[in-house]
C-alpha positions as CSV (number, residue, x, y, z in Angstrom):
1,X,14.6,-5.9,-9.1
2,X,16.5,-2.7,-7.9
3,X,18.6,-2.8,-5.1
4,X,19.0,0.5,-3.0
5,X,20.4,1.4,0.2
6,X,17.9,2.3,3.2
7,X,20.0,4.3,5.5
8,X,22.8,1.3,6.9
9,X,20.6,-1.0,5.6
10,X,20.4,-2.9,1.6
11,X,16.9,-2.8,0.5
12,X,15.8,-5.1,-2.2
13,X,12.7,-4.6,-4.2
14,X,10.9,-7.4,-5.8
15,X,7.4,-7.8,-8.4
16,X,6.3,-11.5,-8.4
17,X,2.9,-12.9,-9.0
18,X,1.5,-15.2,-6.2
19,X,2.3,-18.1,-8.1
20,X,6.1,-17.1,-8.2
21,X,6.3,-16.9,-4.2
22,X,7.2,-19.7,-2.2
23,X,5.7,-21.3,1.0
24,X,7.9,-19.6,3.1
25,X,7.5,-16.2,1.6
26,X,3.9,-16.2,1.5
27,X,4.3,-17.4,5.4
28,X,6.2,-14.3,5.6
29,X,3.6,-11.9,3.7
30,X,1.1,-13.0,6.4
31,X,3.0,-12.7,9.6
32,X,4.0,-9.1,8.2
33,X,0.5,-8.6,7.7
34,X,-0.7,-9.9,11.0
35,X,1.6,-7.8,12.7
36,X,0.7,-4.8,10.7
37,X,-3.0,-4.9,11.1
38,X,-2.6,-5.9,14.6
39,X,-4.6,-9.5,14.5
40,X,-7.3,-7.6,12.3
41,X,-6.5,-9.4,9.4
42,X,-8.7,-12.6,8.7
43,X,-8.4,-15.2,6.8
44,X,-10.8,-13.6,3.8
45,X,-8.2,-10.8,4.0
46,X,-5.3,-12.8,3.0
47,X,-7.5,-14.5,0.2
48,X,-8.2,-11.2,-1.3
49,X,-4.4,-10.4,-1.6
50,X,-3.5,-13.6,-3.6
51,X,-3.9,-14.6,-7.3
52,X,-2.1,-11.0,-8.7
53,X,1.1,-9.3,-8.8
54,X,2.9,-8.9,-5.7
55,X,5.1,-5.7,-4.7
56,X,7.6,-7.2,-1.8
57,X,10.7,-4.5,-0.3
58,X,13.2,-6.6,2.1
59,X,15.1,-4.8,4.6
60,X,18.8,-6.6,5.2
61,X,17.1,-9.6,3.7
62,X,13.7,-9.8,6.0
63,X,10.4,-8.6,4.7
64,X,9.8,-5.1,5.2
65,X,7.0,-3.8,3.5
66,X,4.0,-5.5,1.0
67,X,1.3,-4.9,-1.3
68,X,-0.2,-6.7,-3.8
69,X,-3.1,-5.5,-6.7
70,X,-5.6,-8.1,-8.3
71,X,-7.8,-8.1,-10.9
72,X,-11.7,-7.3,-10.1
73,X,-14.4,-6.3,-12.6
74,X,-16.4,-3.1,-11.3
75,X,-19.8,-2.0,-12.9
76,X,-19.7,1.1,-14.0
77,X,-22.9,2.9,-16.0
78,X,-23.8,-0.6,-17.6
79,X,-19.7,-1.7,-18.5
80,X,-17.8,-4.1,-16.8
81,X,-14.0,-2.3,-15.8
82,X,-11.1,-4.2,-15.7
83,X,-10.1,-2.9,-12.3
84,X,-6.7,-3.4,-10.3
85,X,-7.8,-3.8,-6.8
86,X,-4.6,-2.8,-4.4
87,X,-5.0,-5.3,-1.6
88,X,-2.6,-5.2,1.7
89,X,-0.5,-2.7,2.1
90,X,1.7,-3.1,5.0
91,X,5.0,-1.8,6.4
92,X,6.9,-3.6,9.7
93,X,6.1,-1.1,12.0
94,X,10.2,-0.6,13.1
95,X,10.2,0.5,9.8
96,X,7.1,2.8,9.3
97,X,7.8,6.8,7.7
98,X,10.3,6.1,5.8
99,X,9.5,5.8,2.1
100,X,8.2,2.3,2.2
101,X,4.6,2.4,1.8
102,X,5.4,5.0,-1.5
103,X,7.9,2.7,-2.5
104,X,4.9,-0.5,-2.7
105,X,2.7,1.7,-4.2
106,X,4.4,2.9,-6.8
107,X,5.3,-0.6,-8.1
108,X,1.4,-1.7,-7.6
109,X,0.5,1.8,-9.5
110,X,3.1,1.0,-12.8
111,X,1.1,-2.5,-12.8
112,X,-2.3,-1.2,-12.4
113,X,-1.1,1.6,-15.2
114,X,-0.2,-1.3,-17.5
115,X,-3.2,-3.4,-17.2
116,X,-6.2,-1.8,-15.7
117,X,-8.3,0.9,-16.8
118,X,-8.9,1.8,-13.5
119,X,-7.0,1.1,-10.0
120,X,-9.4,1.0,-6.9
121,X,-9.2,0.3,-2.9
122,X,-10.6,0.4,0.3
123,X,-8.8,2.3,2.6
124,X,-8.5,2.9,6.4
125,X,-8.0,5.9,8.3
126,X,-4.1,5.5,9.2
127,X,-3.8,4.8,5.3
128,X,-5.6,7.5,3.7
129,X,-2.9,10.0,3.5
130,X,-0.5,7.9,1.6
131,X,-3.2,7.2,-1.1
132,X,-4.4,10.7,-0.9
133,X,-0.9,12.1,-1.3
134,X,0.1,9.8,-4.3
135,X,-3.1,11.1,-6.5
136,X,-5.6,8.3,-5.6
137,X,-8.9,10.2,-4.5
138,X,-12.0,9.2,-2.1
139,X,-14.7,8.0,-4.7
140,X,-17.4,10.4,-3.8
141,X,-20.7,8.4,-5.0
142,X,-22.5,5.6,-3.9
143,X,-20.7,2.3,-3.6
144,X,-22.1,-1.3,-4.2
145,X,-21.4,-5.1,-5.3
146,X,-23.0,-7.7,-7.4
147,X,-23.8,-10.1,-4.5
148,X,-25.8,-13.2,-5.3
149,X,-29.2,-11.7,-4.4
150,X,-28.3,-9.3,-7.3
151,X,-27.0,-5.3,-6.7
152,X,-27.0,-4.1,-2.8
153,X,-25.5,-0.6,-2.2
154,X,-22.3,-0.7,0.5
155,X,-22.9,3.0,2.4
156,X,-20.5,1.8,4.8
157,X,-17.8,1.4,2.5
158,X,-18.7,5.0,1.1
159,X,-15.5,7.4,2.0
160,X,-12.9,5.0,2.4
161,X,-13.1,3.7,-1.2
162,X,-10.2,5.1,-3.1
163,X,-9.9,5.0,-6.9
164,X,-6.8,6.3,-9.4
165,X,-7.1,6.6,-13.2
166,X,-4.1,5.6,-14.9
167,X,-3.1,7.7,-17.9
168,X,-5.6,7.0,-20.8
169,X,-7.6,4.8,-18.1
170,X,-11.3,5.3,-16.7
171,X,-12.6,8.4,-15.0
172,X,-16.3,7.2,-13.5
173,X,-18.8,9.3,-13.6
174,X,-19.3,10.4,-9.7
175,X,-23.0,10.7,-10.0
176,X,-23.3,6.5,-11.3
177,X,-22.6,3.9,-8.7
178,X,-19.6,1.6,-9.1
179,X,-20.5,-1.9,-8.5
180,X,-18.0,-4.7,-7.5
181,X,-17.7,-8.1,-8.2
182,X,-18.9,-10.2,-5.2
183,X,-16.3,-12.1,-3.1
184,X,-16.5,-13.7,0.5
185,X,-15.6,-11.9,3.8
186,X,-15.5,-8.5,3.0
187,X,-16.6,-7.2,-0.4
188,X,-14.0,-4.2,-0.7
């Protein structure tokens, strides 16, 4: 935990695993991420954040900003990656340009850089910059998953799937595919 002070306000910063939050403050993770994505965040969405390490920043004691990064095995040329998926990112929009977002990601980069070999997420358009400016990079080959009909290539998650090599971590090969596990709702 490290305490800092935001402005007039006392920021707290916390790293739990989903199994170390409470009712209430998974309640809270979801109405922060409901408000963030504007109602575009289904239930499948919420799924995909849960069973990892959570990155949670209050602001005077109310939930500010979120992330969370889980584990997911990506295909790569034939091996299986242990990959740390960053899942919803969000930041109360009263509170948006100030540091926040960097302040998540950071924490989920640290835990991605001690357990992964490889960090990866989907990004959308109002996000890019943030990953873009803290070293992640657009994965510029073909994207796919191991669906249960077997491969299928995802050309429409191709440009807004980020990945970030953690010192002594994988650097794929641009010119294989990377292939992720399956999961329901959206794949990435």
């Amino acid at each position: 935990m490290s305490d800092q002070d935001f402005g007039t306000c006392h920021t707290d910063t916390r790293t739990a695993h989903t199994s170390e939050l409470t009712a209430g403050e998974l309640g809270a993770v979801r109405a922060l991420l409901d408000d963030a994505f504007e109602g575009d965040f289904a239930d499948e969405d919420f799924e995909h954040a849960l069973g990892g390490m959570h990155v949670l920043i209050g602001v005077d004691g109310r939930l500010a900003a979120h992330g969370s990064v889980v584990q997911r095995r990506v295909v790569h040329r034939g091996h299986a990656l242990r990959t740390g998926y960053v899942e919803a990112v969000a930041v109360r929009a009263d509170l948006r340009r100030r540091g926040l977002g960097g302040r998540v990601m950071a924490g989920l980069e640290q835990i991605v850089a001690r357990a992964y070999v490889l960090g990866a997420l989907s990004a959308s358009e109002e996000g890019a910059g943030l990953y873009l400016a803290r070293g992640w990079s657009v994965w510029p080959g073909e994207v796919g998953a191991l669906s249960p009909d077997g491969p299928v290539r995802l050309p429409e998650e191709e440009g807004s799937t980020y990945v970030w090599a953690p010192p002594g971590g994988a650097r794929p090969d641009p010119a294989a595919r990377l292939e992720f596990d399956w999961r329901d709702g959206d794949v990435l």
